[in-house]
C-alpha positions in Angstrom: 15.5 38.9 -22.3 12.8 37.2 -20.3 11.9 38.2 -17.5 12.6 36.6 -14.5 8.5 36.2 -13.1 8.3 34.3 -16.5 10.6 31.3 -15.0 8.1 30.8 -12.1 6.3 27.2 -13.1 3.0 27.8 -13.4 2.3 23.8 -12.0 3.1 25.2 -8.5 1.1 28.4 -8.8 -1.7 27.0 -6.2 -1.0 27.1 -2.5 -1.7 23.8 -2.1 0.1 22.5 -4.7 3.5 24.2 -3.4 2.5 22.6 0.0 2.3 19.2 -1.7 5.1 19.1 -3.4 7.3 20.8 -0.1 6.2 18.2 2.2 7.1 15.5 -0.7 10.6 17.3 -0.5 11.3 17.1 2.4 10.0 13.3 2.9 10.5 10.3 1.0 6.5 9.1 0.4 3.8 10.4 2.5 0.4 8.8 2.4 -2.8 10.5 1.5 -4.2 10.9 4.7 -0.8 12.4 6.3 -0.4 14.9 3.2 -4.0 15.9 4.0 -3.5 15.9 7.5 0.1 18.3 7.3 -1.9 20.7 5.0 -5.0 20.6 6.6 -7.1 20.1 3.1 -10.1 17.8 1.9 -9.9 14.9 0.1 -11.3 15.9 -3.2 -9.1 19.3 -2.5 -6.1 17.2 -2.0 -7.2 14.8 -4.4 -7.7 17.4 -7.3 -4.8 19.1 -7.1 -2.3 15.8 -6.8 -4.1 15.0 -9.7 -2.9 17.8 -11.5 1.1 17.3 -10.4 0.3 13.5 -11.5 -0.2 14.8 -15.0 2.7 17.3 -14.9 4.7 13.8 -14.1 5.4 15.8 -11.1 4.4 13.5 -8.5 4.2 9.8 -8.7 1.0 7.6 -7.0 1.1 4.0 -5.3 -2.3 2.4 -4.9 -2.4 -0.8 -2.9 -4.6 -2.3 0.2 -3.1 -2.7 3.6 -6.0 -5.5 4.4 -9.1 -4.3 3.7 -8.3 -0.7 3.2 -6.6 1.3 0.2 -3.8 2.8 0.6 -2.7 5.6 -1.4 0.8 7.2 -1.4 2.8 10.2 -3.1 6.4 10.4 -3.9 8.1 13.3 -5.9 9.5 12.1 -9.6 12.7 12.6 -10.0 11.3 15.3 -13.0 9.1 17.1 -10.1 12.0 17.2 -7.2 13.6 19.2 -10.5 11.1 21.6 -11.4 10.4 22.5 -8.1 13.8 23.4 -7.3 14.3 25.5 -10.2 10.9 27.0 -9.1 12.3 27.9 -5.7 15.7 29.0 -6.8 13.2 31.0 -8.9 11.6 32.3 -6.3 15.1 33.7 -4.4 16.0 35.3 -7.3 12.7 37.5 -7.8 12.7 38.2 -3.8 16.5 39.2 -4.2 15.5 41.3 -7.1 17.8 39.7 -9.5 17.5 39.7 -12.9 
């Protein structure tokens, strides 16, 4: 039987990571500045690790420009809002001690 720390996703490992993708939980899109703003990060911090729930299929980016300036924003895939879920539930069943 596996083991229940075996079901964690690895994806979400990384602080930031399971910051990004809790504040994408709990909140439709978010742009970049705001997601760096709530988790108090850098860009290329921020930047690096999106990148990596980007490639998971995780998290889904929107590029445009309001006037002159780009405007980046996240929203959680359908796929991501999943994993992360199962991550959490997870999560309650190691902290429960179930098996």
């Amino acid at each position: 039987m596996k083991h229940l720390i075996h079901t964690l996703n690895k994806a979400f490992d990384h602080r930031v990571r399971l910051g990004v993708m809790a504040v994408l939980m709990a909140n439709d899109t978010v742009s970049f500045n705001d997601l760096k703003d709530a988790l108090d990060l850098t860009d290329g911090n921020l930047a690096s690790h999106v990148a990596a729930l980007e490639k998971a299929g995780y998290v889904t980016v929107s590029k445009q420009f309001v006037g002159k300036k780009p405007n980046t924003t996240y929203t959680a895939s359908t796929e991501g809002k999943q994993a992360f879920q199962e991550h959490l539930n997870a999560l309650e069943k190691l902290l429960k001690g179930e098996s």
